[in-house]
C-alpha positions in Angstrom: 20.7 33.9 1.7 21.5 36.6 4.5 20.1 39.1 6.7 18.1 42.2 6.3 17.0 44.2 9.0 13.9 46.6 8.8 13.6 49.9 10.7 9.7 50.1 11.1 7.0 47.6 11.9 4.1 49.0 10.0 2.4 47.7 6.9 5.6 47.8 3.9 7.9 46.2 6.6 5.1 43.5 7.5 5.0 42.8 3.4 8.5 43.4 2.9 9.8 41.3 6.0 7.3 38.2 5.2 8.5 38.2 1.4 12.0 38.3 1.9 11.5 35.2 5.1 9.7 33.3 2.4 12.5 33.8 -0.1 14.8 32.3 2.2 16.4 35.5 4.1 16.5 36.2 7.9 14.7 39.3 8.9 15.7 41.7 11.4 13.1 44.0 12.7 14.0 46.9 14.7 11.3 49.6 16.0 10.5 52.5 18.3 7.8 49.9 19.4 9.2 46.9 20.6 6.0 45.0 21.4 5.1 45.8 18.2 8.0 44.1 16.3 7.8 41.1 18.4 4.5 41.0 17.3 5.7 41.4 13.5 8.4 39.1 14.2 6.4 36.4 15.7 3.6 36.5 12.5 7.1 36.0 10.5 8.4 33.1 12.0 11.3 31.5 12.6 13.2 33.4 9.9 12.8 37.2 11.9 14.3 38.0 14.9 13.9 41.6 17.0 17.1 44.0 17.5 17.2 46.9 19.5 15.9 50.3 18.0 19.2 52.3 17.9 21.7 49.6 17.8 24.0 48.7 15.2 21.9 46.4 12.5 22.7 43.2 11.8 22.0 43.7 8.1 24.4 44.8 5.3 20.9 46.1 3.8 19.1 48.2 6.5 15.5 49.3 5.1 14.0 52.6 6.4 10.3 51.6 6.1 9.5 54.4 8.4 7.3 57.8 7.9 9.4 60.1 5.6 8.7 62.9 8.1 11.0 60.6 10.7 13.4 59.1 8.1 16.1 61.8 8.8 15.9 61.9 12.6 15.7 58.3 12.5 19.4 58.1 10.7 20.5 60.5 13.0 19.7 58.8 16.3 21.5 55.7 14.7 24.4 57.7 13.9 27.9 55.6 13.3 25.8 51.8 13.7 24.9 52.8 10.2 28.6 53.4 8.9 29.2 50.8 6.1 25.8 49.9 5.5 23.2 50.4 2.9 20.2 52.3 3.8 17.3 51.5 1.2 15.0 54.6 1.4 11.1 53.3 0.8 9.3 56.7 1.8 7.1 58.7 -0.2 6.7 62.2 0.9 3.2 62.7 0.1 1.8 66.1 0.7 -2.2 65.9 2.7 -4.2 65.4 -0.4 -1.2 62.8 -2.1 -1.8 65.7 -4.9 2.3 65.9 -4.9 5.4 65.7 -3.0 6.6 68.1 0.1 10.3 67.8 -1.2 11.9 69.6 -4.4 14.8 68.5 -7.2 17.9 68.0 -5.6 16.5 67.5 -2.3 14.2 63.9 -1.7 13.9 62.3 1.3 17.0 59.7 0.4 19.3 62.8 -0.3 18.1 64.0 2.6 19.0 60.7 4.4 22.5 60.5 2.6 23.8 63.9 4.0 22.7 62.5 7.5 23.9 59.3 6.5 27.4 58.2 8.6 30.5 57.9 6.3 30.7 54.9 4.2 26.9 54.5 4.6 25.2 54.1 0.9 21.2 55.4 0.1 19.2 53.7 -2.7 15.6 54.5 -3.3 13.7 52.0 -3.6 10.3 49.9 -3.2 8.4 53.2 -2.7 6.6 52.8 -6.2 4.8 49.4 -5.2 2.0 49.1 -2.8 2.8 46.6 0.3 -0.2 44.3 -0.7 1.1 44.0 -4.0 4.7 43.1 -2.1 2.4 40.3 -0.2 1.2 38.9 -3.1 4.4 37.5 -3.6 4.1 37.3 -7.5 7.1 38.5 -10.0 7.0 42.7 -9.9 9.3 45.3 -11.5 11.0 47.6 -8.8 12.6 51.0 -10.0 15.7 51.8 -7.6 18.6 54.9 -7.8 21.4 55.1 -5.9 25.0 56.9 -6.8 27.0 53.5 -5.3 27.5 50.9 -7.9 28.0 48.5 -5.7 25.1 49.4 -3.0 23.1 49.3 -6.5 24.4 45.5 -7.2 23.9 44.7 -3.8 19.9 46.0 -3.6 19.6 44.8 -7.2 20.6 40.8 -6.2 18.1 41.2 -3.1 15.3 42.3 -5.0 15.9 39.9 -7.9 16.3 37.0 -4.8 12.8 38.0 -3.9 11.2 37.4 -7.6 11.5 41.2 -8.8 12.7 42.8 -11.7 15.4 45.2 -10.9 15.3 48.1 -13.0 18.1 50.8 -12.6 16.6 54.3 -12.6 20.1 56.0 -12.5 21.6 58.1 -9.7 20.4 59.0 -6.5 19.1 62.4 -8.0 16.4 60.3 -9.6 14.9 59.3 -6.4 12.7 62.9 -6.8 11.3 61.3 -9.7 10.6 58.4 -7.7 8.9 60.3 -5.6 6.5 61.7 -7.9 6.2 57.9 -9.4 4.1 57.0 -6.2 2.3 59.9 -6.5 1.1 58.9 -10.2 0.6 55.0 -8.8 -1.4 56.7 -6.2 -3.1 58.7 -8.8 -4.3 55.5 -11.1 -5.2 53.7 -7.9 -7.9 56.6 -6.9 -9.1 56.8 -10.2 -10.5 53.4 -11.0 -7.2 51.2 -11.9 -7.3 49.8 -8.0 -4.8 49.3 -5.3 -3.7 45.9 -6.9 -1.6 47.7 -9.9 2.0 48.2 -9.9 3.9 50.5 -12.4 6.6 48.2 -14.8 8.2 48.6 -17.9 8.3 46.4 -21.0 10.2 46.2 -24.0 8.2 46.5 -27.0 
């Protein structure tokens, strides 16, 4: 397998970070909060380790599971440690009520993050239409992901599919604003009776 590092150490990094250890990756967890990742780390085990918030990441595949309102300034304090790498944008940019999204067509939080983004650096949206218990559960789930890099796509895609998850292409990187709105519909079903155990998935019929 290989090694992922997360930029976060709230709940989607917790469920991301423990699925991918148990699937055979190591996990590197960097955070504002250092006590905090350790903490992650060592619920984890022997698979995660905790790098330095800022440094360059030890992981081809660098995860932003971070507030979407920091996402941006988050890229920008890591500046050229990110050059090369792909940076897997899970935000959703919720407005107060989780009514809709504060961002606009043409302009999500992973474009945002690719104009920010260090040269050679590659965003795909992804993860941000699954809840992290679902992630926990550790059963088979569909993904949606976009990205405008075939190969960052191929690269996301094996990981995902490594962690017992259906892949599924959504297109180029100007989908992710439709990804956005896809949490906001999950969200939706949740509130209104479905429950927070759901995940959205396609099927061929």
């Amino acid at each position: 397998m290989t090694t992922i590092t997360i930029i976060g150490s709230g709940n989607m990094a917790t469920a991301i970070g423990t699925r991918a250890a148990k699937h055979g990756h190591t996990v590197e967890l960097m955070s504002r909060n250092t006590e905090k990742a350790q903490a992650l780390a060592d619920q984890i085990g022997s698979r995660a380790t905790v790098g330095t918030f800022g440094a360059k990441p030890a992981g081809d595949i660098v995860l932003l599971a971070v507030l979407y309102a920091g996402a941006v300034d988050v890229v920008e304090h890591y500046g050229e440690a990110l050059a090369g790498k792909i940076l897997v944008d899970i935000t959703n940019p919720f407005n107060a009520d989780a009514s809709g999204v504060v961002t606009t067509p043409g302009n999500s939080v992973a474009q945002q993050i690719a104009v920010a983004a260090p040269e050679g650096a590659h965003v795909v949206k992804a993860f941000n239409t699954i809840f992290g218990g679902v992630i926990a559960e550790d059963k088979p789930v569909d993904v949606f992901f976009a990205g405008d890099s075939a190969e960052a796509k191929a690269r996301v895609a094996a990981f995902l599919e490594s962690l017992d998850m259906r892949a599924l292409d959504a297109g180029a990187l100007e989908m992710a604003h439709a990804l956005e709105w896809a949490g906001i519909l999950l969200v939706g079903l949740a509130n209104n009776g479905a429950g927070f155990d759901i995940a959205l998935g396609a099927a061929v019929l």
